[in-house]
N, C-alpha and C positions, 0 to 999 in steps of 0.2 A: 904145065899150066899156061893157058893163055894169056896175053897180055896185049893191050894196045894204047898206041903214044897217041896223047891227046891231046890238046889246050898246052903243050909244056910239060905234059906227066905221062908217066907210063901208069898203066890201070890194068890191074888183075883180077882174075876172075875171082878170085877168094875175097875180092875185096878194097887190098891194098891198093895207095896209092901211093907212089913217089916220084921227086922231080925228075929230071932227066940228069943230074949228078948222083941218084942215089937216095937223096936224102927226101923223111919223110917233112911235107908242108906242115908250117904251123894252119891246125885247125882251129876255128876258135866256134863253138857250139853246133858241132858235126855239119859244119860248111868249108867249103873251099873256094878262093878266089880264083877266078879264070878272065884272060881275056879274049873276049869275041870284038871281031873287027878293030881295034883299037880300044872297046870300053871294057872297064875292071865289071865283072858281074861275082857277086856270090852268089852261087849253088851246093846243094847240098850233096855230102859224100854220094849218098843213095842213087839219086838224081844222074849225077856223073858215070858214076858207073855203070850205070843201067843205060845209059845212052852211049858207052863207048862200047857195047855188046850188042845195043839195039839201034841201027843207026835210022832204021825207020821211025824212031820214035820218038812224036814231034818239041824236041829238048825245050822251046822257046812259050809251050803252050804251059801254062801254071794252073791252070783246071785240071790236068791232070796229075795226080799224085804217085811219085812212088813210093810206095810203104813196104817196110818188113813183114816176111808171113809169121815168122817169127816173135814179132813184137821187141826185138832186140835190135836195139836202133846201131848198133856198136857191130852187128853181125852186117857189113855190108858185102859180101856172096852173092852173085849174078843168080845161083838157083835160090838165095833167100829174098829176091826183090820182086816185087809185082806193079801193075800198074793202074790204078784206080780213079774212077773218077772224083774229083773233089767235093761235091755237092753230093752226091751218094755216100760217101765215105764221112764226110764230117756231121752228119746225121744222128740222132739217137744218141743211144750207147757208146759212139763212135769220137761225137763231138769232145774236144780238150776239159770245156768248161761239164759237160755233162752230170750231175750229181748221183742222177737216178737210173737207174737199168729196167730194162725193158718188160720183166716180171713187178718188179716194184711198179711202173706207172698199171699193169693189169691188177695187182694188188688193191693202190689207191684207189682204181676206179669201183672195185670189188666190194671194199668195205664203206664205200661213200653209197654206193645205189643198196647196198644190206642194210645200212643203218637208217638208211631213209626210210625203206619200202616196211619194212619193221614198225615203224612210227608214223607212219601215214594213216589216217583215221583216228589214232588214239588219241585219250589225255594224254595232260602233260604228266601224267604220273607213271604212265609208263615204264617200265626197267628196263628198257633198251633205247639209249639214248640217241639223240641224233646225231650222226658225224658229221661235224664242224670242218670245213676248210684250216682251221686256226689249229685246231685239236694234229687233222691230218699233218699239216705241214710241222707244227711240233713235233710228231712222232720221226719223219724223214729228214727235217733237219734242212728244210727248205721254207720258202716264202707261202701267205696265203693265195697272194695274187699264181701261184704256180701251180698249187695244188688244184682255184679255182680254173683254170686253163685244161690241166689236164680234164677231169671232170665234166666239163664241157664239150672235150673233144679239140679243143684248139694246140693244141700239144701233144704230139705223138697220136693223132688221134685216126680217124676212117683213112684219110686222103694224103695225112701227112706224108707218107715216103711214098708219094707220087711226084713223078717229076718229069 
C-alpha cells in the first residue's frame, strides 16, 4: 500500500491517516488540522488525501470539491474520491438544503399546467379544479413562494444548470 508523508502525517491510499508517531489525529467533523507556511488551516480528510496522491491538484482552490463516489463520507480511498466543481455540484438535487428531486420539480410542473389547461375556458363548476401553488406546496412539503418559482421556471428551470 502506498503512503506519503505530508503536512506531518503519513497518508494512505485506503484512506488512513496518521501522525508521524503512529498515532491517529483527533478529527473533529471529518477535518483535519495542517500547517501550511506557518498558518493552522482545517481541511478535510477527503481533500488531504486526494492531494497527497494528486499533487497536481490545485489544494488552496475551494471551488473545487472533493466528493465520495460513494456517498460515504467515512470511505476516504484515493480510488473512492473525485473532484468536482462546486457550483455544478451544489446544484439541484445535489444542493445540502435541497428538499425536492429532480422528478418531483417535472411532477409539480406537470400537474400545475394539467390543472390549469383543464380549467381554462370553464365555469367555476367545473370537477377539475385548479392547482393552487398553496395546494402544490402542501402536498411536497414546501413553501408557496417555491412552488410559485418552480412553475415559472425560475427554479430548476430552462437555463438553470447553465453556467
Amino acid at each position: 500500500m502506498k503512503k506519503v508523508n505530508l503536512y506531518g502525517y503519513e497518508i494512505y491510499e485506503n484512506g488512513t491517516i496518521l501522525r508521524l508517531n503512529g498515532k491517529k489525529p483527533m478529527a473533529f467533523h471529518k477535518t483535519i488540522e495542517i500547517v501550511v507556511n506557518g498558518e493552522i488551516k482545517s481541511v478535510s480528510y477527503a481533500r488531504l488525501v486526494y492531494y497527497a496522491f494528486h499533487q497536481d491538484f490545485d489544494f488552496e482552490n475551494y471551488k473545487l470539491l472533493v466528493h465520495h463516489k460513494d456517498n460515504n463520507y467515512t470511505n476516504n480511498a484515493i480510488d473512492n474520491l473525485y473532484v468536482t466543481n462546486a457550483k455544478k455540484h451544489l446544484r439541484g438535487k445535489n444542493h445540502p438544503r435541497s428538499k425536492l428531486t429532480d422528478e418531483q420539480i417535472k411532477e409539480i410542473k406537470m400537474l400545475y399546467e394539467k390543472g390549469n389547461k383543464e380549467t381554462k375556458g370553464k365555469d367555476t363548476n367545473y370537477p377539475f379544479k385548479k392547482v393552487s401553488y398553496r395546494k402544490l406546496a402542501q402536498k411536497y412539503g414546501v413553501s408557496h413562494n417555491l412552488i410559485k418559482e418552480i412553475v415559472k421556471g425560475g427554479y430548476r428551470g430552462n437555463n438553470w444548470y447553465s453556467s
